[in-house]
C-alpha positions as CSV (number, residue, x, y, z in Angstrom):
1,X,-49.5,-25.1,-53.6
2,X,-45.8,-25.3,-53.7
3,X,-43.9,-23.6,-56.1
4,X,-41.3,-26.8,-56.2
5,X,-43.8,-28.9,-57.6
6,X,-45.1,-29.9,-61.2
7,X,-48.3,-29.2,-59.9
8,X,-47.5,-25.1,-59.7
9,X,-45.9,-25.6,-63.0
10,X,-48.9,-26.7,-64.8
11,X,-50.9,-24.7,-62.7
12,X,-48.7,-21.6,-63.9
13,X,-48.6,-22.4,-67.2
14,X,-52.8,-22.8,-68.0
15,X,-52.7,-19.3,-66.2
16,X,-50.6,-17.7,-68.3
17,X,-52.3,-19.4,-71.4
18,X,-55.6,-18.2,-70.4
19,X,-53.9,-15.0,-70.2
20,X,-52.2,-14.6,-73.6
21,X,-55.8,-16.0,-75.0
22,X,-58.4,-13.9,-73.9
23,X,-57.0,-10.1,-73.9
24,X,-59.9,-8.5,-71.9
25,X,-58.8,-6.0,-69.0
26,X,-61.2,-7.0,-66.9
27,X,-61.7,-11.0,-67.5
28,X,-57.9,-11.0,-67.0
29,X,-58.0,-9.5,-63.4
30,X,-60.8,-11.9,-62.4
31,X,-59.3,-15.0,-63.7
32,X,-56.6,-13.8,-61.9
33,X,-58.5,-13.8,-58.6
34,X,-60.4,-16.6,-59.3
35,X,-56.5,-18.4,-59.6
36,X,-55.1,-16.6,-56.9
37,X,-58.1,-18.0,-54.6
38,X,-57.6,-21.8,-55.8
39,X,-53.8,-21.8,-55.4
40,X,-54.4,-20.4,-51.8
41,X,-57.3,-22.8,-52.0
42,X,-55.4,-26.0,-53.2
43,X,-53.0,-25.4,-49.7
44,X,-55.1,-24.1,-47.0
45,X,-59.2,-25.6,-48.0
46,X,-61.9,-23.9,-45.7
47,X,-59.3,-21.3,-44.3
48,X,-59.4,-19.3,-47.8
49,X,-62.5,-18.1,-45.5
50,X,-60.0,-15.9,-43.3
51,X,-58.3,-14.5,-46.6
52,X,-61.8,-13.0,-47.8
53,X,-63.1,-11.9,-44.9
54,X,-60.0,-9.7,-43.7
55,X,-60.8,-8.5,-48.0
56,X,-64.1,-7.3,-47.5
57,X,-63.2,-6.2,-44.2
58,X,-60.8,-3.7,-45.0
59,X,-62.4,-3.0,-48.3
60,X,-65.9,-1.0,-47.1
61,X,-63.5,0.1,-43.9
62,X,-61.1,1.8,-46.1
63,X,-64.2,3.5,-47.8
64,X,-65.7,4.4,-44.9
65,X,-62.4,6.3,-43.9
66,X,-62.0,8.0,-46.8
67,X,-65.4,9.3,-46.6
68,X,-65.3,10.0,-43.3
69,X,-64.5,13.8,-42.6
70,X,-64.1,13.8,-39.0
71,X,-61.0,13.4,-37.4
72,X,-62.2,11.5,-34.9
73,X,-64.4,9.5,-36.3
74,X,-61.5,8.6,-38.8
75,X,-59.5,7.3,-36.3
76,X,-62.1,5.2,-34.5
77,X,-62.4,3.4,-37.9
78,X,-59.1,3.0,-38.3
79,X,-58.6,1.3,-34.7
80,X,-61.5,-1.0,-35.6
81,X,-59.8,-2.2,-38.7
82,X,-56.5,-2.4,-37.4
83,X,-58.3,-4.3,-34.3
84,X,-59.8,-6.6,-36.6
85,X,-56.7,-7.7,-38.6
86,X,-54.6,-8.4,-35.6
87,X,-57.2,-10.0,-33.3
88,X,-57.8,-12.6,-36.2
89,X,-53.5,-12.8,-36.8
90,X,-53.7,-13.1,-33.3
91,X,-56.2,-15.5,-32.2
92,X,-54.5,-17.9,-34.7
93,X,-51.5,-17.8,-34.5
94,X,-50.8,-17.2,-30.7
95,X,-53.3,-18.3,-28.7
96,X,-51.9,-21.6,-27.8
97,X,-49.3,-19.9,-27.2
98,X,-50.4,-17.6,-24.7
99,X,-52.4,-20.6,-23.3
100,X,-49.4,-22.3,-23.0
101,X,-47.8,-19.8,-20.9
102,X,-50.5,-19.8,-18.7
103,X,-50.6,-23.1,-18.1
104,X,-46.7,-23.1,-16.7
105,X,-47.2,-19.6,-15.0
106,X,-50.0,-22.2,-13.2
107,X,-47.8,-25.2,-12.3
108,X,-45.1,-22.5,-10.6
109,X,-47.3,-21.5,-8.3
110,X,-49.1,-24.2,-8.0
111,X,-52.6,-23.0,-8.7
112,X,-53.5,-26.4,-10.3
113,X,-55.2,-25.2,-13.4
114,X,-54.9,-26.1,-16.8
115,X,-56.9,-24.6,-19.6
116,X,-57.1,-26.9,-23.1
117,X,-55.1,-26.1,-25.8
118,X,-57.4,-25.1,-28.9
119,X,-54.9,-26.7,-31.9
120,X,-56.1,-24.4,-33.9
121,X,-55.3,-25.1,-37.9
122,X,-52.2,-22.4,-39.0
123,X,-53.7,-20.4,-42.2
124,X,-50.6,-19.9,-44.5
125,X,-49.7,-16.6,-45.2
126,X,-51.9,-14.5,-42.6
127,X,-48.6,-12.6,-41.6
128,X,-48.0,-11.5,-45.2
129,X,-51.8,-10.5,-46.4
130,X,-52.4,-9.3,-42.9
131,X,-49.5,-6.6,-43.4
132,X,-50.8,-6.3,-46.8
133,X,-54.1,-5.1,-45.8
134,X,-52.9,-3.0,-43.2
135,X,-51.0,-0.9,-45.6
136,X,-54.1,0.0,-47.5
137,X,-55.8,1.3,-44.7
138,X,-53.1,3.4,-43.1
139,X,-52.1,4.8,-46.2
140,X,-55.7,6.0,-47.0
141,X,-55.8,7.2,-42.6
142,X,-52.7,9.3,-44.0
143,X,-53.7,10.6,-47.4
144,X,-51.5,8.7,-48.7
145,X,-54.0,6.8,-51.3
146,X,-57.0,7.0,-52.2
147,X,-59.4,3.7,-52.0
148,X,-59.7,1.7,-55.4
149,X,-62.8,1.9,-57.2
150,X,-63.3,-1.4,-56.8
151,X,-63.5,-4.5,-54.8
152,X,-61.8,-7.1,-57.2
153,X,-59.2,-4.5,-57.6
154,X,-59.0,-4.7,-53.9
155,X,-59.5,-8.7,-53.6
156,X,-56.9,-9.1,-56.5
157,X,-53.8,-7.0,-54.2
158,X,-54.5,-9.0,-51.5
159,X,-54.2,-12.2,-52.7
160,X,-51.7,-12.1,-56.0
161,X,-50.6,-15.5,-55.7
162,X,-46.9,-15.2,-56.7
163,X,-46.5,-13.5,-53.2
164,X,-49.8,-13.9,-51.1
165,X,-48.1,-16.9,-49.0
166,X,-45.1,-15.8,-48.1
167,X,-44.3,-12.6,-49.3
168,X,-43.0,-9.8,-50.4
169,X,-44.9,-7.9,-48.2
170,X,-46.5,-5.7,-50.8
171,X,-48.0,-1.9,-50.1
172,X,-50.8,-0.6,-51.8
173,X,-49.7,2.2,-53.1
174,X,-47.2,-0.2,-55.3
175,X,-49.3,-2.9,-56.5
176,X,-52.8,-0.8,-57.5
177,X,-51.4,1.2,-59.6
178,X,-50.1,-0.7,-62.2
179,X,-53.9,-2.7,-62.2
180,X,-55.3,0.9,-63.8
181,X,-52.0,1.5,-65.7
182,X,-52.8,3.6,-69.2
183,X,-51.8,3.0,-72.2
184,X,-51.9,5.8,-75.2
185,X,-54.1,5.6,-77.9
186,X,-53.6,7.5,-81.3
187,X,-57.3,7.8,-82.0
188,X,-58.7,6.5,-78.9
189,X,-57.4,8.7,-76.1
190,X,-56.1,6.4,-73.6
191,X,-57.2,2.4,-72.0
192,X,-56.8,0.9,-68.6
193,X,-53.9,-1.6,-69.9
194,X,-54.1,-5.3,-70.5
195,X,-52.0,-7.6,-69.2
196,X,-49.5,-8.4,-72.0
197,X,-46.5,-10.8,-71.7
198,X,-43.8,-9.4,-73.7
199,X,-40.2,-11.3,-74.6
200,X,-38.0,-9.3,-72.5
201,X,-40.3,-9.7,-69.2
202,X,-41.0,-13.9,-70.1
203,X,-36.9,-14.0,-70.0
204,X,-36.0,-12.3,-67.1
205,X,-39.1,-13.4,-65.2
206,X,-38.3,-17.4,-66.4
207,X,-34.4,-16.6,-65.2
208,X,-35.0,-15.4,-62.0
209,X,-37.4,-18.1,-61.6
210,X,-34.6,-20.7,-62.3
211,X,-32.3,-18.5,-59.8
212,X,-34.7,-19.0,-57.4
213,X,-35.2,-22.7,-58.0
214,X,-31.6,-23.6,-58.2
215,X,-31.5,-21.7,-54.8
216,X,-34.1,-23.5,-53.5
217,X,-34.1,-27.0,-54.5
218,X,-29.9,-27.4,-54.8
219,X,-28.7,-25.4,-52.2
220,X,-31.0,-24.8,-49.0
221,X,-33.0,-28.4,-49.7
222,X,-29.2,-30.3,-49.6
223,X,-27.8,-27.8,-47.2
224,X,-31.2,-29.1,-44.8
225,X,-29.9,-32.1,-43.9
226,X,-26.3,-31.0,-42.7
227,X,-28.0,-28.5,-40.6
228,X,-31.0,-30.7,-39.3
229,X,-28.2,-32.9,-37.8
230,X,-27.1,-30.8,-36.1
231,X,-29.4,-28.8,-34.2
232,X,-32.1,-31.3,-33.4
233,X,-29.8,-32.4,-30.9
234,X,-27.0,-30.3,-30.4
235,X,-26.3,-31.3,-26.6
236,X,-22.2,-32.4,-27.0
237,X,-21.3,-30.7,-30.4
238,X,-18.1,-28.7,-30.2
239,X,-17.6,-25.1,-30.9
240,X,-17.0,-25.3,-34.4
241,X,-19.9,-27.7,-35.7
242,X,-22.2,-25.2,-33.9
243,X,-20.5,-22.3,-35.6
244,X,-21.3,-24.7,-39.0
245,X,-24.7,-25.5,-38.0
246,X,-25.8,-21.6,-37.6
247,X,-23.8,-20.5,-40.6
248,X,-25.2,-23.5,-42.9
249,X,-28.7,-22.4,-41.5
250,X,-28.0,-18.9,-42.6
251,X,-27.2,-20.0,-45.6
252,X,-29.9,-22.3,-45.8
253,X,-32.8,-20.2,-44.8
254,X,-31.6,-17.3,-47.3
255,X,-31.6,-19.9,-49.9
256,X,-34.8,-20.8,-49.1
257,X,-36.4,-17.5,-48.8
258,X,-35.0,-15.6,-51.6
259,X,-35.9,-18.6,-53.6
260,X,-39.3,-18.0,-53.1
261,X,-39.1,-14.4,-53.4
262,X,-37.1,-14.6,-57.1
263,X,-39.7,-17.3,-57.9
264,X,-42.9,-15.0,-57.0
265,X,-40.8,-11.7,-58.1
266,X,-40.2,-13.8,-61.7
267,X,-43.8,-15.6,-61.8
268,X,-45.2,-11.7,-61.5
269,X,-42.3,-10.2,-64.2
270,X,-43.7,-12.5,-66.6
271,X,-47.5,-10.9,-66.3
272,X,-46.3,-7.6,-66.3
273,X,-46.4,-6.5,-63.0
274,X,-43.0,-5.7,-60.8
275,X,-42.6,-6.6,-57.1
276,X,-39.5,-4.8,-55.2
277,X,-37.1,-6.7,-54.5
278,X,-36.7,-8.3,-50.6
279,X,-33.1,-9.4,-50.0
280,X,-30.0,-7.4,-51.5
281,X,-26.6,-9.3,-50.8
282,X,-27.3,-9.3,-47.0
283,X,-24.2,-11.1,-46.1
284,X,-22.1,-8.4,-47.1
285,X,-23.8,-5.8,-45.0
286,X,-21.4,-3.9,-43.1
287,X,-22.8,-3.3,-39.5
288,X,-26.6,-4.3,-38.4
289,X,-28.4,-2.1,-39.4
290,X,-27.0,-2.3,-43.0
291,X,-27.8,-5.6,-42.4
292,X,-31.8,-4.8,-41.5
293,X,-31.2,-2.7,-44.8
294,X,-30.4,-6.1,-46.9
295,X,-32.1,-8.5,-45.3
296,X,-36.4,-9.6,-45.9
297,X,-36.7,-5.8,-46.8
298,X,-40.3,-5.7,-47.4
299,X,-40.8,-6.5,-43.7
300,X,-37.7,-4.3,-42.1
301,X,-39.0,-1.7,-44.2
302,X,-42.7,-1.7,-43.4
303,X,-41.9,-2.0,-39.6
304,X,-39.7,1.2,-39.4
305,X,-42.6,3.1,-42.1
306,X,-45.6,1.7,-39.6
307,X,-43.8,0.9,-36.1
308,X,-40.7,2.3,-35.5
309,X,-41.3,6.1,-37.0
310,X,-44.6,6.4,-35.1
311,X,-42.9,5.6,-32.2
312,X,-39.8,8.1,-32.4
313,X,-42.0,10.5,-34.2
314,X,-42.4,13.1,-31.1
315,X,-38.9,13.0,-29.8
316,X,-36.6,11.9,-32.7
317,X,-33.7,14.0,-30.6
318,X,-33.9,11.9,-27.5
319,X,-31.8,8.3,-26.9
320,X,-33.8,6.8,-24.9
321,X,-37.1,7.1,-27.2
322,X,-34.9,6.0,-30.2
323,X,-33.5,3.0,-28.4
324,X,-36.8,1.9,-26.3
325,X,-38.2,1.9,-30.1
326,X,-35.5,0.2,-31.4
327,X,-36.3,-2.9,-28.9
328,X,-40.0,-2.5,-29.2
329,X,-39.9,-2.6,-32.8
330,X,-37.9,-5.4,-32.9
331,X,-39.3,-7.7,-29.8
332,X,-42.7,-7.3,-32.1
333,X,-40.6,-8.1,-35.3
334,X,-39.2,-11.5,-33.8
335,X,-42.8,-12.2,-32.5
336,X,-44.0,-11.7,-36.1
337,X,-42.4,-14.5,-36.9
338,X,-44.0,-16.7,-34.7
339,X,-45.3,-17.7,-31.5
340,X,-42.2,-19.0,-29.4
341,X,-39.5,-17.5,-27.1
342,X,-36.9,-18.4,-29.7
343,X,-38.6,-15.7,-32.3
344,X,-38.5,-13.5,-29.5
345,X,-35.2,-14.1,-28.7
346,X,-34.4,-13.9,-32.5
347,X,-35.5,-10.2,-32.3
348,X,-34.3,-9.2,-28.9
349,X,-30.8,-9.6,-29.9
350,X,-31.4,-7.8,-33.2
351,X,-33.2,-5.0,-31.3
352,X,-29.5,-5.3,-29.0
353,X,-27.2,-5.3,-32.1
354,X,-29.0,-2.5,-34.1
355,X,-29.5,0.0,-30.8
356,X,-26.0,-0.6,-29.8
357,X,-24.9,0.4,-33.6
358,X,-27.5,3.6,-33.6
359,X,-25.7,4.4,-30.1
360,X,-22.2,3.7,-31.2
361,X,-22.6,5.8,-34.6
362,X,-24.4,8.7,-32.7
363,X,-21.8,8.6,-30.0
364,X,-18.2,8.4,-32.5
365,X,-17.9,11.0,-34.5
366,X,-19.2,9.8,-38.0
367,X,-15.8,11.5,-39.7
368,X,-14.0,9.2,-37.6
369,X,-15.6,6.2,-38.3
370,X,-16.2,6.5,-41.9
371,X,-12.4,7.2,-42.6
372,X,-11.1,3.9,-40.7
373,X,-14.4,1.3,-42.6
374,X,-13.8,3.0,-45.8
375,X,-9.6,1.4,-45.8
376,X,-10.5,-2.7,-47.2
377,X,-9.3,-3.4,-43.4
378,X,-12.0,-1.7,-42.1
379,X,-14.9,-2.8,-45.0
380,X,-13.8,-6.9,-43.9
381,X,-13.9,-6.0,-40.3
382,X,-17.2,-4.8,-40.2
383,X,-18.7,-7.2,-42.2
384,X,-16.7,-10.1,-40.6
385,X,-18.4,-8.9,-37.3
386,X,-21.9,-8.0,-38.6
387,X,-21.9,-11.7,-39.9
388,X,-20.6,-12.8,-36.8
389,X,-23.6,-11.2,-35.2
390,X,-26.2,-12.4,-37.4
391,X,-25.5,-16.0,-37.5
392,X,-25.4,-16.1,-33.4
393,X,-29.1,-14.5,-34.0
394,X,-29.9,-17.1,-36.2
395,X,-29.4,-19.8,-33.5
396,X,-31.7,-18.4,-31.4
397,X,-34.2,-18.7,-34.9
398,X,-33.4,-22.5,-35.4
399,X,-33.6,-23.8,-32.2
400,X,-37.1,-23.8,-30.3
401,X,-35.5,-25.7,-27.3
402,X,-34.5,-23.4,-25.3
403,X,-31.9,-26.1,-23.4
404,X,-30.4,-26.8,-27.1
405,X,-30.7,-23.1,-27.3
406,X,-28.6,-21.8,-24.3
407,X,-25.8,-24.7,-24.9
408,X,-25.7,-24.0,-28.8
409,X,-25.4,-19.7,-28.0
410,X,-22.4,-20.4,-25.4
411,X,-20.4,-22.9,-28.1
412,X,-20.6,-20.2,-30.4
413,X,-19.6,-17.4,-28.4
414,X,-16.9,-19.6,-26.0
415,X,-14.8,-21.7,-28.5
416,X,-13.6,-24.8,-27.4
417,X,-11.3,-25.4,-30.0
418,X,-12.0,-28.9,-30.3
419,X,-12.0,-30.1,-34.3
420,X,-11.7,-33.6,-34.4
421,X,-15.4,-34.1,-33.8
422,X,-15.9,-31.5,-36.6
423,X,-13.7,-33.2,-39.3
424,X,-15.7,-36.3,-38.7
425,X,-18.6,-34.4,-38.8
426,X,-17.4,-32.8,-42.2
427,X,-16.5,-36.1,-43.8
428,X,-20.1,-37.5,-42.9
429,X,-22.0,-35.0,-44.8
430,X,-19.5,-34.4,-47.8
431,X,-22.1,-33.4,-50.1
432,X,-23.9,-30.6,-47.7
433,X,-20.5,-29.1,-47.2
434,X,-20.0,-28.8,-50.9
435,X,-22.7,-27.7,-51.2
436,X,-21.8,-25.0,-48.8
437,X,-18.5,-23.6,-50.0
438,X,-19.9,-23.8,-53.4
439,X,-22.3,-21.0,-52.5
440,X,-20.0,-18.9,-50.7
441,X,-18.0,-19.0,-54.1
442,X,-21.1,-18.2,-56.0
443,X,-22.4,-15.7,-53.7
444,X,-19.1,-13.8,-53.5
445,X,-19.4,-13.3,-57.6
446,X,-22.5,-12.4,-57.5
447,X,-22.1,-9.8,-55.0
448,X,-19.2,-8.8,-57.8
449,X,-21.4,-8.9,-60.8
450,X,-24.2,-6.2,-60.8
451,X,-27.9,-8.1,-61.2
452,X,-26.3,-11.4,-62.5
453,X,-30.1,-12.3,-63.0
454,X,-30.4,-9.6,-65.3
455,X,-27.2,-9.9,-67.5
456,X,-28.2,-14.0,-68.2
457,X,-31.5,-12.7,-69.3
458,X,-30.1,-11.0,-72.1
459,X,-28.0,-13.6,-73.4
460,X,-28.7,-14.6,-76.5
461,X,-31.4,-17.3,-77.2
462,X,-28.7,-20.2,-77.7
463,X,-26.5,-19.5,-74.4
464,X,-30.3,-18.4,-72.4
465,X,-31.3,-22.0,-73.5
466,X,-28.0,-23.7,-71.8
467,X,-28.3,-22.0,-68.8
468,X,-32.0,-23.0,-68.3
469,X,-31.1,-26.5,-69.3
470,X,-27.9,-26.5,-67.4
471,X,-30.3,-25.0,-63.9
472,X,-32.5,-28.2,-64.9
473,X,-30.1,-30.7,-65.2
474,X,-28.4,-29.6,-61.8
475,X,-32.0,-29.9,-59.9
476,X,-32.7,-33.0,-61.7
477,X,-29.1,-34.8,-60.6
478,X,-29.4,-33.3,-57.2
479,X,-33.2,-33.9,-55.9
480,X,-33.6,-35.8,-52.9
481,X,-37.5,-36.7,-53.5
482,X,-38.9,-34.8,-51.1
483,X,-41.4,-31.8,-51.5
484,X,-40.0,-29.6,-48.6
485,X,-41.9,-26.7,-47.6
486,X,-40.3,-23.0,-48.0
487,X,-39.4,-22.1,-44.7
488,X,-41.5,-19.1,-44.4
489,X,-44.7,-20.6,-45.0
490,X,-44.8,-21.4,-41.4
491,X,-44.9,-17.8,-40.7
């Protein structure tokens, strides 16, 4: 189910009803399920299977851990479950893939064999409740939690709708405890707490949902078409419509994704419970690994708690183990994304970009550095270049050919200086460029206004109610028709 659709709204709005109706602890949690299994239900049909199956799965397995007292024995669960997660991510997600590569690995040496592609159906969300599972049960492996008492508990982490299909990526520790929450009681002692909707939570939840809407809908939707033209054939663009193309996608895609994060962050706000946040003004980040810091931090963050640390965790001292990390970490963060080289590209040249800046920072004295990027010279030079960085990455993300690929890299990097062609290009898609420069503007005062979402929230009813209408009125004069997908459902 989309969240861009009147269908979520309606949907939405009988769950909140049901909600504010019947004040019982427990129906509330399993109407909650119940919903959270047919909005999944409404997009995906028979694979909702998948989605309870990995439940159950990790549920009794992360009892059985807990109980377990042998060491050994603890961590031969633990590589069961883990095994079980990732062979079902795996086995739908890349093994066409795989087969694929096979397949040409076959015709170059001509071994003339050719093994069927499966076309398996793509469940929605996997990469997100896959991660969310996987939390729970290393966190109880490191005594970190203790398992929930029980399974709808369980059931109802995993698949929260607000964020089961595309994130955030939530951690157990987080989420479960605000589902046994007290309350105090005079007389009474204290209550497991009922989900309660309370003014301030309905406004700022409603106006980061109309943030994220308005980011959504009027921005990456219109922004979409600009960029489509010019990277599903970019074979003869100049330098400087490629260098619009990857910026516009930028733009585009964190549109798109924080949209759906402020939607799912709001839809939760308004039932009481708080997901962190995922993005945090990422194109003001000031070298790549700031950037990392910013950017889809619910994911950065749970590879460097889960990956990365492991890794380095033996020999935090040596360069070599810190950098080899680095690229592992990030050649299995690009794959995350999905199966193709371009993903893999995507994170190879992050895993570049963020070893060289761990090498460069470990190498120059950090007194040095820090007193040449703290002058306004040095704060636009480093984000002028981290930017620079990240938008050549996100080529490499937008285009799956890898002919368009390779052409589209060297425009960017090798300028031809050629801007008639762009001009033209410009004038033809007025409205996208607009579009474009009207979010740099925005974006820029945001990034001067501390949680802009936040302040609007506490207007007054009168100015709250023109905003809202003004958000509406904007989408409304704006829509192209079409339903388009959040971009990060694919993943």
């Amino acid at each position: 189910m989309l969240f861009n659709t009147i269908d979520f709204a309606i949907f939405f709005i009988v769950v909140l009803s049901t909600i504010v109706i019947i004040k019982n602890r427990k129906f509330q949690h399993l109407f909650l399920l119940f919903a959270s299994y047919f909005f999944f239900y409404y997009s995906s049909n028979y694979l909702i299977t998948l989605l309870i199956f990995t439940t159950i799965w990790d549920y009794y397995l992360g009892n059985a851990i807990s109980k377990s007292v042998d060491i050994k024995k603890k961590k031969i669960i633990l590589i069961i479950t883990i095994a079980g997660n990732l062979g079902l991510l795996g086995f739908f997600k890349y093994t066409d893939f795989v087969i694929t590569q096979f397949n040409i690995l076959g015709n170059v040496f001509d071994l003339n064999t050719h093994i069927p592609l499966l076309n398996l159906a793509f469940p929605i969300g996997i990469s997100f409740y896959t991660f969310h599972s996987l939390t729970y049960i290393i966190d109880i492996y490191r005594g970190h939690i203790t398992p929930v008492k029980t399974l709808r508990e369980y059931a109802l982490f995993v698949a929260f709708f607000p964020q089961l299909v595309a994130g955030p990526i939530l951690r157990a520790r987080e989420f479960l405890p605000q589902l046994r929450e007290k309350i105090e009681q005079v007389e009474a002692g204290t209550r497991l707490r009922q989900i309660l909707i309370n003014n301030s939570n309905l406004k700022f939840g409603i106006t980061l949902m109309a943030f994220g809407f308005l980011k959504k809908m009027f921005f990456a939707d219109n922004i979409s078409f600009m960029v489509n033209d010019i990277f599903n054939y970019p074979i003869g663009l100049d330098s400087f419509t490629i260098i619009l193309g990857a910026i516009g996608f930028g733009i585009q895609i964190y549109c798109d994704f924080s949209g759906y994060t402020d939607i799912a962050i709001g839809a939760a706000m308004i039932m009481g419970f708080k997901i962190p946040a995922n993005f945090n003004k990422p194109f003001f980040a000031r070298s790549p690994s700031d950037f990392w810091r910013k950017w889809h931090i619910s994911l950065s963050t749970w590879v460097r708690d889960y990956l990365y640390l492991p890794l380095v965790f033996k020999n935090r001292k040596s360069s070599i183990r810190i950098l080899s990390s680095l690229m592992i970490t990030f050649f299995l963060l690009g794959l995350w994304h999905g199966a193709g080289w371009n993903y893999i590209i995507f994170g190879v040249l992050h895993g570049i970009f963020v070893s060289a800046d761990t090498l460069i920072r470990k190498k120059v004295s950090s007194e040095k550095l820090n007193s040449f990027f703290k002058t306004k010279l040095g704060i636009l030079s480093s984000i002028f270049v981290t930017q620079y960085l990240v938008f050549f990455a996100f080529i490499a993300f937008r285009v799956k050919d890898m002919e368009h690929m390779a052409y589209s890299l060297q425009k960017y990097v090798v300028i031809d200086f050629r801007t008639i062609d762009t001009m033209t290009f410009i004038s033809n898609h007025k409205f996208s460029f607009i579009i474009l420069i009207i979010f740099v503007i925005l974006h820029f005062i945001s990034y001067r206004k501390v949680n802009l979402p936040e302040q609007i929230s506490k207007f007054g009813l009168a100015k709250w109610t023109i905003f809202l209408a003004s958000v509406m009125l904007i989408i409304f004069f704006t829509f192209n028709g079409s339903k388009a997908d959040f971009i990060y459902f694919q993943f």
